[in-house]
C-alpha positions in Angstrom: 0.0 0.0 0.0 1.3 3.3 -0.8 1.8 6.4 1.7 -0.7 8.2 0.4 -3.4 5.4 0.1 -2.3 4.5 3.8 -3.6 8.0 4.8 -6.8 7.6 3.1 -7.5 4.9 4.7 -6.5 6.0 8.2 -8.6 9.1 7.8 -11.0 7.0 6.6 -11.0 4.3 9.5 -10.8 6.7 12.0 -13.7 8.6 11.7 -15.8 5.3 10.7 -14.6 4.2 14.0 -16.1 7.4 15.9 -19.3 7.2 13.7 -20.0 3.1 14.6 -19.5 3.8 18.1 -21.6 7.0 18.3 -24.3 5.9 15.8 -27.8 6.4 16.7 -29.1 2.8 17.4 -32.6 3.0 15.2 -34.4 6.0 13.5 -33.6 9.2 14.4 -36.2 12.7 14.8 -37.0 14.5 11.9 -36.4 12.9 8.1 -34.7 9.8 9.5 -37.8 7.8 10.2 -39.3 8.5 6.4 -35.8 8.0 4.8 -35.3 4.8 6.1 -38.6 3.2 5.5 -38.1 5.1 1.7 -34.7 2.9 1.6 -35.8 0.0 2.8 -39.1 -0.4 0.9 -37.7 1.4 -2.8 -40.1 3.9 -2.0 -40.5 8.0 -3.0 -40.0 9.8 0.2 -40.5 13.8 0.3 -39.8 15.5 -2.4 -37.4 15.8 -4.6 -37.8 12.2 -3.6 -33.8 11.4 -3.5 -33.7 8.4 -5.7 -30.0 8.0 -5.2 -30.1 7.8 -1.5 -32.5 4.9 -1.5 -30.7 3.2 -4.1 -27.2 3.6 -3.1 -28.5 2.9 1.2 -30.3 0.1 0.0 -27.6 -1.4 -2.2 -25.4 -1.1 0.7 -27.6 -2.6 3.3 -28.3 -5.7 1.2 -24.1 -6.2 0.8 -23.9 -5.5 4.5 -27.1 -7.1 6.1 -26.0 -6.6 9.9 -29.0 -5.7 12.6 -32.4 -3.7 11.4 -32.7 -1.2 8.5 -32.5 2.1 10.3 -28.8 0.4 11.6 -27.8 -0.2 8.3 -28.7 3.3 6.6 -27.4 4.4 9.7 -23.9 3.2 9.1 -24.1 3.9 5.5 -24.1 7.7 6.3 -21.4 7.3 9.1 -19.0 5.5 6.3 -20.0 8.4 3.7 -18.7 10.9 6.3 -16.0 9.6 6.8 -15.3 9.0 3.1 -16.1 12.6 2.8 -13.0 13.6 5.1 -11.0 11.5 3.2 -11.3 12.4 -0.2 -10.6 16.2 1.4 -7.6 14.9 3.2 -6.3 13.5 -0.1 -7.3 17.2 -2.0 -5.1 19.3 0.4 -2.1 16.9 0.0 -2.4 17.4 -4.1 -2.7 21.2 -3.4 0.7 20.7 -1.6 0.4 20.3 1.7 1.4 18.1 4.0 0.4 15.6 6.1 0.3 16.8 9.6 -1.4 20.7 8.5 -3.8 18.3 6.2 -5.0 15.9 9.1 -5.6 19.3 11.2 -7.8 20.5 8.6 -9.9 18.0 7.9 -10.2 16.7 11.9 -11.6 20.7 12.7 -14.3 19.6 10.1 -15.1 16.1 10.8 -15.0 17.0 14.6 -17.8 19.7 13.8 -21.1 19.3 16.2 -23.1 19.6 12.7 -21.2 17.0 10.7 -21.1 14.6 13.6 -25.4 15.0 13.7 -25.5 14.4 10.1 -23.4 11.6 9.8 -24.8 9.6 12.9 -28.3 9.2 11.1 -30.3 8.4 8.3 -30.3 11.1 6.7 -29.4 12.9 3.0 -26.5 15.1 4.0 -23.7 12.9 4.3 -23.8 11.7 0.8 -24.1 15.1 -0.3 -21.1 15.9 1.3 -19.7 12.9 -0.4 -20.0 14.1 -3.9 -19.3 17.5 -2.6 -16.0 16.5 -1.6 -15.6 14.6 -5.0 -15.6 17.8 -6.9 -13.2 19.7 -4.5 -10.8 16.7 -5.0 -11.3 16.9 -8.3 -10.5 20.7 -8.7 -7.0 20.0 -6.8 -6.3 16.5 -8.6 -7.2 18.2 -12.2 -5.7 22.1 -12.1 -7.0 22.6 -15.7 -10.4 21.3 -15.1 -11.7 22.3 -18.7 -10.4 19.3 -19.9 -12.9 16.6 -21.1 -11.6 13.8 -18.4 -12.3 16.1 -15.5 -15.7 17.7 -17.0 -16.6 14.5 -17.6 -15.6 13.4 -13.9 -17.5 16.8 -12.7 -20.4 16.4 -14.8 -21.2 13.1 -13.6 -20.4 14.0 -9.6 -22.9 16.7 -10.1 -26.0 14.7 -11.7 -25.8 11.9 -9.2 -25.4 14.6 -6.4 -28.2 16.5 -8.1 -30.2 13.0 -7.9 -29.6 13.6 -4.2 -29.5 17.2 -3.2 -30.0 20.3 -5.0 -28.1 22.4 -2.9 -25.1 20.7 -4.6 -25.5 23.0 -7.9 -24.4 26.4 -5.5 -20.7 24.1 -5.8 -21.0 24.8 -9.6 -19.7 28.6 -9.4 -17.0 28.1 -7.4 -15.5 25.4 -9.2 -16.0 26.7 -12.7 -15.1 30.2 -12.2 -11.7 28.9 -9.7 -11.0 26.6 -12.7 -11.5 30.0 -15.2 -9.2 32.1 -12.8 -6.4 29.8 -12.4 -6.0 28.7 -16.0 -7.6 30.9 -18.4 -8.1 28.2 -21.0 -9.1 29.5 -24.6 -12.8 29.7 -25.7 -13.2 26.3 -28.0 -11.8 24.3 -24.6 -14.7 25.6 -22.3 -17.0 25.0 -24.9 -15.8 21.2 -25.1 -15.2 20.9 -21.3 -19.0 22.4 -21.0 -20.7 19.9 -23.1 -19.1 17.3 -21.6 -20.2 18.7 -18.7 -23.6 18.3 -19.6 -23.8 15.6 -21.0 -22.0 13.3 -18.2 -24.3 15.4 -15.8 -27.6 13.9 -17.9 -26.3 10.6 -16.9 -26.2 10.9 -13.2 -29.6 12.6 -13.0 -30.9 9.4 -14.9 -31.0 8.3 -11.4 -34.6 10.5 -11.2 -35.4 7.6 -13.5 -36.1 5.6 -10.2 -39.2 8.1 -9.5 -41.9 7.2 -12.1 -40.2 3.1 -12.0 -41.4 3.3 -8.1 -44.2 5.1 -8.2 -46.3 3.4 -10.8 -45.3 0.0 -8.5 -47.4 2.1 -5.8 -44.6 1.4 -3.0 -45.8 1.9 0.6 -44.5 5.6 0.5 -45.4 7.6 -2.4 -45.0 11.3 -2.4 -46.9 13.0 -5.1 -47.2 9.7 -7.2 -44.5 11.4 -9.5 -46.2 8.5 -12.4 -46.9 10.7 -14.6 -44.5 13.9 -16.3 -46.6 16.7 -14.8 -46.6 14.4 -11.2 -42.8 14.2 -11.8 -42.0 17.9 -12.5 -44.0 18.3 -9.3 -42.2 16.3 -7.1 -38.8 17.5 -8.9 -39.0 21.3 -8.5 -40.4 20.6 -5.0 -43.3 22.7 -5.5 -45.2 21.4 -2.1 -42.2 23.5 -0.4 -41.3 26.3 -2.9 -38.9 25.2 -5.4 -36.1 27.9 -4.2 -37.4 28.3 -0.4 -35.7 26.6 1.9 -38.6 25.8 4.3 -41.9 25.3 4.1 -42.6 29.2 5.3 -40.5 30.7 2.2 -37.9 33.7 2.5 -38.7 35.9 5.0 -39.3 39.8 5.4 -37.0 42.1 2.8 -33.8 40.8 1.2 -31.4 44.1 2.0 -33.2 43.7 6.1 -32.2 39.7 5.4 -28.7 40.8 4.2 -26.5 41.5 7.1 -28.8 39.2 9.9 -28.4 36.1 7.9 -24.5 37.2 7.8 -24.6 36.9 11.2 -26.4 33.8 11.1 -23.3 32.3 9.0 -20.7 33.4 11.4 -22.3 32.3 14.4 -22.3 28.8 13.0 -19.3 29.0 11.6 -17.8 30.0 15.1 -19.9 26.7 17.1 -18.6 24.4 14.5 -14.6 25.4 14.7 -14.5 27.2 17.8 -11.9 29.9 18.6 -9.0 27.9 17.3 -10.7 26.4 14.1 -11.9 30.1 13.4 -8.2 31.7 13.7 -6.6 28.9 12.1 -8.7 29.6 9.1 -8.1 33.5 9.1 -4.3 32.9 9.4 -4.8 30.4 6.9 -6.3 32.4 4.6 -3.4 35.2 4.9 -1.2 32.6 4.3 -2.6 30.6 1.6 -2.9 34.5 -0.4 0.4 35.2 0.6 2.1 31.9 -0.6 0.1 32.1 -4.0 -2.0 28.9 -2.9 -5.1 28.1 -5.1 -6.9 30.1 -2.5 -9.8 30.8 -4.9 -11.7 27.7 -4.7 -11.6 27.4 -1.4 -13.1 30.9 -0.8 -15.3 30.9 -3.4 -16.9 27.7 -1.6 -16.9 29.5 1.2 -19.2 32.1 0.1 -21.6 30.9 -2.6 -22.9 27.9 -0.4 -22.7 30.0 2.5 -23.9 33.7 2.9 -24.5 33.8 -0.5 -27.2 30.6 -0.3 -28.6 32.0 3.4 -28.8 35.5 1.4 -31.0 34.3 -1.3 -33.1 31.9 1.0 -33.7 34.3 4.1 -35.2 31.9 6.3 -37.0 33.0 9.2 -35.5 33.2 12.7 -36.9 30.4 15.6 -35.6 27.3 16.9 -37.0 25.0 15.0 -35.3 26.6 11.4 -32.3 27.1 13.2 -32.2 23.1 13.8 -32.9 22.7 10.2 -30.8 25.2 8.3 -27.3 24.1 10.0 -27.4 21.0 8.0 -26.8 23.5 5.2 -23.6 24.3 6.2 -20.7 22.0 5.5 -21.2 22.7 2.2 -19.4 26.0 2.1 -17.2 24.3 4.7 -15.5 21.9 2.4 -13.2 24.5 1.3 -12.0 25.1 5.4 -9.7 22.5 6.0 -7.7 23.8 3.0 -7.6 27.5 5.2 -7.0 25.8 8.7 -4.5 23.6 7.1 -2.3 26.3 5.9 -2.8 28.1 9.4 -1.7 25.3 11.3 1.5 25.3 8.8 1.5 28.8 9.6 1.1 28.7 13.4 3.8 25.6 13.9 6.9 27.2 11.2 8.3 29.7 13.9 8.4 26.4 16.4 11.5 25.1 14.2 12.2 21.2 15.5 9.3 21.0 17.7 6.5 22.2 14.4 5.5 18.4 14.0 4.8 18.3 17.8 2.6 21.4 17.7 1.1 20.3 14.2 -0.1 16.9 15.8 -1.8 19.1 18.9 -3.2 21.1 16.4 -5.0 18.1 14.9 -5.8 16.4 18.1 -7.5 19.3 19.2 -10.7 19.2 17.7 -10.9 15.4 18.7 -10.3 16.7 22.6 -12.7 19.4 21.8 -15.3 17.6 20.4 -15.4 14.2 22.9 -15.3 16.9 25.3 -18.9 18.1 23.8 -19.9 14.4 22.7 -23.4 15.3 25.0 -23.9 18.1 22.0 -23.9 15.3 19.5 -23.7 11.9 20.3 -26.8 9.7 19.1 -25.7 6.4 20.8 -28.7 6.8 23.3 -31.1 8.0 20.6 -34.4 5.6 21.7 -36.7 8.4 21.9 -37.9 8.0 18.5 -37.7 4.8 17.8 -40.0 4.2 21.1 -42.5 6.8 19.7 -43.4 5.1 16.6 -43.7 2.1 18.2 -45.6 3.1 21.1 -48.2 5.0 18.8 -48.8 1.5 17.3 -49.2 -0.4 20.8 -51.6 2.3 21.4 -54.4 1.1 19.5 -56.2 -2.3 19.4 -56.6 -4.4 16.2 -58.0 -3.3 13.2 -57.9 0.4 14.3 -57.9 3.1 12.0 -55.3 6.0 13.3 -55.3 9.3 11.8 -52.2 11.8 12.2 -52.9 15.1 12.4 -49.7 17.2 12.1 -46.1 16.5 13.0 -43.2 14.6 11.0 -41.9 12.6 13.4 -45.6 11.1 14.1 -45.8 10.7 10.3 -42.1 9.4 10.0 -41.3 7.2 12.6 -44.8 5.5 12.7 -44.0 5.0 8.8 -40.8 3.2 9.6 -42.3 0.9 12.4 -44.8 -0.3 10.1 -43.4 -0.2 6.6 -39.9 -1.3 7.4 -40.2 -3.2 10.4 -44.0 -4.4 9.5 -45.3 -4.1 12.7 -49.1 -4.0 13.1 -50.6 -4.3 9.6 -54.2 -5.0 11.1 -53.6 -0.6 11.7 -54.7 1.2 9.0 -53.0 4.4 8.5 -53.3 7.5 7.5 -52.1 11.5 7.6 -54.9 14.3 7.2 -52.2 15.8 4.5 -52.5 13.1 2.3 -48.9 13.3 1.6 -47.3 10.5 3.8 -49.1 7.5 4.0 -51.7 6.3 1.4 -54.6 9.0 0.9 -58.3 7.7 2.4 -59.4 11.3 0.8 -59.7 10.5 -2.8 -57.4 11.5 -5.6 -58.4 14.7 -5.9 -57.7 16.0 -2.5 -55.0 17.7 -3.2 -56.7 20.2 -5.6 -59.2 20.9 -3.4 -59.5 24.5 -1.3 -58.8 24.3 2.2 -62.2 24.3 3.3 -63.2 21.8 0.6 -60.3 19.8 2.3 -61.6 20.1 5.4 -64.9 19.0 4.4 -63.8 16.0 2.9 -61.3 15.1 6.1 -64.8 15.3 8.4 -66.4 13.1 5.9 -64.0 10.2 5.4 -63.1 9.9 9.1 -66.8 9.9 9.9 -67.2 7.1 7.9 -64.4 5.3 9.6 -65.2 5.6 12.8 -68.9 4.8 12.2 -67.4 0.8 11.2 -64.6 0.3 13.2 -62.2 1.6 16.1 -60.8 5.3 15.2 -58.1 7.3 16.8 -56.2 10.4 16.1 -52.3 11.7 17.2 -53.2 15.7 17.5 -53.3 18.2 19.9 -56.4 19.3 19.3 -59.4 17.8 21.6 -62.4 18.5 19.1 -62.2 17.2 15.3 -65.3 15.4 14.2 -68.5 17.4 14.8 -71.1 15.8 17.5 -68.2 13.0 18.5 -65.9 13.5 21.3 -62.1 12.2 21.6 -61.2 10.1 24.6 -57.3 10.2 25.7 -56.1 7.2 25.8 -52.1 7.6 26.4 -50.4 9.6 23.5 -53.7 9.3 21.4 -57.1 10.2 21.4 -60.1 7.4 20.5 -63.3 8.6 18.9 -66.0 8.4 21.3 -70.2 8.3 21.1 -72.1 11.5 20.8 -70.6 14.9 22.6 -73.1 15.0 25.0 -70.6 15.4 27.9 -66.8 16.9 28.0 -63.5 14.0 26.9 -62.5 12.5 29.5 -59.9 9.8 30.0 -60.8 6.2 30.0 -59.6 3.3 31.5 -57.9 1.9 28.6 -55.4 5.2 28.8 -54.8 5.1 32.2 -53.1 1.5 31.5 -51.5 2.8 28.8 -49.3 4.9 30.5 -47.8 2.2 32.0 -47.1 0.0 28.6 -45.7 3.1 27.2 -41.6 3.2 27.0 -40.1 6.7 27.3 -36.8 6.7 27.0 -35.3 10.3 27.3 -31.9 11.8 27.0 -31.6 14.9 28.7 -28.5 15.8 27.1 -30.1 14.9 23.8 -33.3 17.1 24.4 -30.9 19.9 25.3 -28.9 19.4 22.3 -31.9 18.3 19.6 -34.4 20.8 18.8 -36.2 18.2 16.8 -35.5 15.8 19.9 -37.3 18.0 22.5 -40.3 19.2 20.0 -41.3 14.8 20.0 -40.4 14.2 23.7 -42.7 17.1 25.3 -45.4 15.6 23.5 -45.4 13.0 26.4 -45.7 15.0 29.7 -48.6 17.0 27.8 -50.7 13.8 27.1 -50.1 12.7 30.6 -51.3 16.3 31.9 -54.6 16.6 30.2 -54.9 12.9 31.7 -54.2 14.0 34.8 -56.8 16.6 34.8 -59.6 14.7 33.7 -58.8 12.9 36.8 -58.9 15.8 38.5 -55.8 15.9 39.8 -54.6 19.5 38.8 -51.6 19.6 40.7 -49.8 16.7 39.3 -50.7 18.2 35.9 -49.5 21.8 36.4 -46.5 19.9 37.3 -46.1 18.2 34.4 -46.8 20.6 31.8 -43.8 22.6 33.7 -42.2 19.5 32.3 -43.4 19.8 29.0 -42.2 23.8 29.0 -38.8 22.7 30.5 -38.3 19.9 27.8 -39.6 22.0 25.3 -38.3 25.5 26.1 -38.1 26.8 22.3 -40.7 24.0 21.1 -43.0 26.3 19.0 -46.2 24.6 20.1 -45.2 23.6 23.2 -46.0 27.6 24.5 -50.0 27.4 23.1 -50.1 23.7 23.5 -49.3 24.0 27.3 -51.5 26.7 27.6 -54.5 25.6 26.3 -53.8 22.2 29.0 -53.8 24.6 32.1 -56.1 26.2 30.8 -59.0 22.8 30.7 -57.8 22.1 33.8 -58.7 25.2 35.4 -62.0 24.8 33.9 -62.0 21.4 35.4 -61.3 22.4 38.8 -63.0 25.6 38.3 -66.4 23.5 37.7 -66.0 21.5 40.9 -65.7 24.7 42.9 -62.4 24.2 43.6 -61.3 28.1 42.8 -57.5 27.8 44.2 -57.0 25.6 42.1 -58.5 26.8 39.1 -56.3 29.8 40.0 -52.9 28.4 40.0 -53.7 26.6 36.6 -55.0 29.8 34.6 -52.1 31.8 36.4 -49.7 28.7 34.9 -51.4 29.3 31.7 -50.4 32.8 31.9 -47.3 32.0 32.5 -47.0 29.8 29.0 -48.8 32.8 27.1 -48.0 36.0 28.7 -50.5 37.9 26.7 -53.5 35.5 26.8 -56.0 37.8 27.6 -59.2 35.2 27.9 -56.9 33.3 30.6 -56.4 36.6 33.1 -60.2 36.9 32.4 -61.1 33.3 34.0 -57.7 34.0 36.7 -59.5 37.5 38.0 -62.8 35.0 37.8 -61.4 32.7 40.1 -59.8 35.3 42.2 -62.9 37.2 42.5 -64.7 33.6 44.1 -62.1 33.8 46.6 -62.8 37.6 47.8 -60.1 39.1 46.9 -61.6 42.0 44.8 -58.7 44.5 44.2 -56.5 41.6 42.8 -59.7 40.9 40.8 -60.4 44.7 38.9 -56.8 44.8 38.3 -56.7 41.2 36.5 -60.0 42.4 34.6 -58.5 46.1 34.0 -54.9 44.5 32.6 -57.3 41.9 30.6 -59.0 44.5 28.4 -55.9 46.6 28.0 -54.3 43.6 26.2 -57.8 43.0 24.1 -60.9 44.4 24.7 -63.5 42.0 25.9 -67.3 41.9 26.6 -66.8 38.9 28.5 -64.1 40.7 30.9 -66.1 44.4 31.3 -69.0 42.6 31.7 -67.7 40.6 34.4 -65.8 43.6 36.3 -69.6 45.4 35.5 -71.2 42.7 37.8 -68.3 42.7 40.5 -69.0 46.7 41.0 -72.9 46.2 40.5 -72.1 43.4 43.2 -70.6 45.8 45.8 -72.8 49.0 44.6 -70.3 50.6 42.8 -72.8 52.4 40.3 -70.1 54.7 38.7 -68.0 52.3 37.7 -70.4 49.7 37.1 -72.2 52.0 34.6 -68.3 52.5 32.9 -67.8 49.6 32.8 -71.3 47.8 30.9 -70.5 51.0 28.9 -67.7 50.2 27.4 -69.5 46.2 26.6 -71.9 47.4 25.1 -70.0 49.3 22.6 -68.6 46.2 21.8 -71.7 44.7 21.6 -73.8 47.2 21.0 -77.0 44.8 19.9 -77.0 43.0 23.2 -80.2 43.7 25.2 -79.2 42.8 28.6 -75.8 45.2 28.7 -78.0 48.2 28.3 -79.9 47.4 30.6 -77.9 46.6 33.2 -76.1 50.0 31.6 -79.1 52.1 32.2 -79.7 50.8 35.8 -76.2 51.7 36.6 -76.3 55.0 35.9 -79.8 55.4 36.8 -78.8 54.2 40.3 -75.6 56.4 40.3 -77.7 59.3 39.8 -77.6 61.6 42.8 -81.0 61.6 44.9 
């Protein structure tokens, strides 16, 4: 074996080694779950439907048929990660530099918190990265590029990534106009170099190929039934999402407003990945590389094209749950890093003399220390979460159930997994209000139809079900059929008789809770948005349980668990709310006002500006006597939103004590907000008929 074939492979086996050890151990949160049942089933997942990921994970698996699916795929994307970092490693030695400075460069990258996530998973990403870091070896391995070989190497690298992940075209800038810069090659060679560009680049998006082939065998998933061309073009441009938005809200506000926060945005993860060192070695690197007359250009160009460049023309919106989304996005522009860090590190160790090895082989083990030292931050080896939720959704319901989702990918996901991969409970027919995921039960029109039309149709179909056989929904909603309640019973809801009382909790649920596994990683949920959005889904279920058994307490209790889980879930804020919030009304209806109390003033607490909730807390208050504390609740209610409800009620409290003045005020300003109700000017006119002097 030769030197440099040696250090492939050592790269290459060391982080393969980190990856088996730290893999997640089934499906992960998020895309994992529909990937891997995709793979496993040669179904069309989401779109654009990556046919090259579920041919090449599925190839792999079947040479390599070691534990479950999600295992395999899991491992498939640790071994492209770490094939990734070795193809890099090999790049910088052909641009010239050596060993030590190389292995620095590409350990700063593969010791990233975001590449470790992405490689640990089934998931998209770490093939991209694969083919990424084909073309950057290509661009050192082939100066002139405009040669037919290496267009013809480049053109197929970019249709099979294309057959895998858009994003990959933003590497076609860079490494065309790098190639331009550096060799300035006559007019009729990048004509030839071009063609073949295309043409090679045809071939590897023949993979798409696999989209109609699967979809007219009607697999188990079938996203948008791409059978047909105007189907295919569909699922191609990704027209459910926007074809050029990078979530499912679009770009957000103005692009010159968007220009310097998603800048910022960049930097910010660019500085969590690599840390102060990585970050410095990179500038100094960059100095360096200029100063040296490196070929600095691709590198850089990288850099900014997939990086501010790509956030710039995207502008994604700020929360939590984007933020967990977008940083996959990332490594792309950071391909072109360990070629900067490398040359720092050279930099950084030449005034050391004899001892520059020594400090070159700190510099590289640096980012290992650093990142076993944040493992928590990363690590998926303890990743059951998921896996249990899928399963448990299925234990939840008895044979020959129907079980509707309503919302939420890892419900769709992981629930598509258990049952299409694993085949677990067949006798459950499935189905997602969307009709995107599983098979549609709304006909094949649905998704032409308006939204209300949509609606209309949902209330229809699931009627129909659950007048022949056992129904149940996964939502957070506690009303969805009209005239039919919905009974919790553990994470789910059953379909009850007629709505001639309130949902309660039956029997059935309360045994649930004790069949259910919940397996949760603290340091996971800290580290996962996607992790904590799925487990604080539990503690709410069990709250609204624990208030239909009137214990109010213990369910205050554990929607603080839900909000502590969940501290930047989107929905947990509402979702939380809205729980307090029933079970005030539950303890308010059995008289129990201090009670009642503490859950509206949790509620509150959840949704600060919730002005129907400080209504039904100065409510409660006022049943306890305490009539100050009362008019201020009622006064700070309907200076957050006026409210009939809320003058009306301070109106009675002053009528109450023979406040006239004030009473009179205050069913003034009620009825000008409901100015056709009888009974406020009445009780408007008494007031100021009694406040009248005498």
């Amino acid at each position: 074996m030769t030197p440099r074939a040696a250090r492939f492979l050592g790269v290459f086996l060391l982080q393969a080694a980190a990856g088996v050890f730290f893999l997640a151990p089934s499906v992960s949160f998020g895309d994992s779950g529909e990937l891997a049942a995709a793979a496993a089933t040669l179904s069309v997942p989401h779109a654009p439907g990556y046919p090259l990921f579920c041919l090449a994970a599925r190839a792999f698996s079947e040479l390599l048929p070691l534990g479950l699916w999600a295992w395999r795929f899991n491992l498939f994307s640790a071994l492209c990660g770490a094939a990734a970092l070795a193809l890099l490693s090999d790049a910088l030695l052909l641009a010239g530099l050596e060993v030590l400075p190389s292995l620095a460069g590409v350990f700063f990258l593969g010791s990233s918190p975001v590449w470790l996530r992405s490689t640990l998973t089934t998931e998209v990403f770490a093939l991209h990265w694969l083919l990424a870091s084909a073309l950057v070896w290509a661009a050192f391995r082939w100066p002139d590029l405009f040669r037919e070989r290496p267009m013809a190497f480049l053109g197929l690298a970019f249709g099979l990534g294309g057959a895998n992940h858009h994003t990959l075209i933003l590497a076609a800038p860079p490494l065309l106009l790098s190639a331009w810069l550096e060799s300035r090659p006559e007019l009729s060679r990048i004509a030839r170099g071009l063609a073949c560009l295309l043409l090679f680049g045809l071939l590897g998006l023949a993979a798409y190929a696999y989209l109609p082939i699967r979809a007219r065998a009607l697999p188990p998933l079938d996203w948008g039934h791409p059978a047909d061309w105007p189907s295919f073009l569909h699922v191609l441009l990704r027209r459910d999402f926007g074809t050029f938005a990078l979530t499912v809200e679009g770009p957000q506000g103005g692009r010159l407003a968007g220009f310097f926060a998603q800048g910022v945005r960049y930097a910010e993860g660019l500085w969590d990945a690599f840390g102060p060192a990585g970050t410095a070695l990179a500038l100094l690197g960059a100095a360096a590389s200029w100063r040296e007359g490196a070929r600095w250009r691709l590198p850089a160009l990288l850099l900014l094209f997939a990086g501010p460049c790509f956030l710039w023309l995207g502008n994604p919106p700020f929360d939590a749950m984007t933020e967990g989304a977008i940083e996959r996005f990332y490594p792309l522009s950071w391909l072109g890093l360990p070629f900067f860090i490398a040359w720092g590190a050279k930099a950084a160790a030449a005034p050391l003399g004899r001892l520059a090895p020594a400090a070159l082989c700190l510099l590289a083990a640096l980012p290992i220390a650093a990142s076993a030292l944040r493992a928590p931050s990363w690590s998926q080896r303890w990743d059951l979460a998921p896996d249990d939720y899928g399963r448990n959704l299925l234990r939840s319901v008895p044979p020959g159930s129907a079980l509707f989702l309503d919302g939420g990918d890892d419900s769709f996901f992981t629930l598509a997994y258990a049952q299409f991969a694993l085949g677990l409970r067949p006798d459950v027919e499935v189905h997602d209000r969307g009709g995107l995921v599983f098979r549609s039960a709304y006909g094949p029109d649905f998704r032409q139809l308006a939204q209300d039309e949509k609606e209309a149709r949902r209330v229809q179909v699931e009627a129909a079900f659950a007048a022949g056989r056992p129904t149940y929904y996964s939502t957070l909603r506690d009303s969805i059929l009209p005239g039919r309640k919905l009974m919790l019973e553990g994470v789910l809801r059953a379909v009850g008789g007629e709505a001639d009382r309130l949902p309660f909790e039956t029997p059935r649920g309360r045994a649930l809770w004790e069949a259910l596994p919940v397996r949760v990683d603290r340091a996971m949920a800290a580290s996962f948005y996607r992790y904590r959005a799925l487990v604080a889904f539990y503690p709410l279920m069990r709250a609204l349980a624990r208030a239909e058994r009137g214990d109010s307490r213990a369910a205050l209790l554990l929607l603080q668990e839900a909000s502590s889980v969940g501290f930047d879930v989107l929905w947990v804020p509402e979702a939380a709310s809205q729980a307090a919030q029933w079970a005030a009304y539950l303890a308010s209806r059995s008289g129990d006002w201090r009670a009642g109390e503490a859950a509206y003033r949790s509620a509150l607490a959840f949704t600060p500006k919730n002005a129907e909730a400080r209504v039904n807390l100065a409510v409660s208050v006022e049943k306890q006597g305490r009539l100050e504390e009362a008019e201020a609740l009622y006064l700070a209610a309907v200076k957050e939103a006026p409210s009939v409800e809320a003058w009306y009620n301070l109106g009675s409290m002053y009528w109450a004590n023979r406040r006239w003045r004030e009473a009179a005020s205050a069913f003034e300003q009620a009825f000008r907000l409901k100015p056709d109700d009888r009974r406020l000017d009445h009780y408007r006119r008494e007031s100021l008929r009694r406040s009248a002097p005498r």
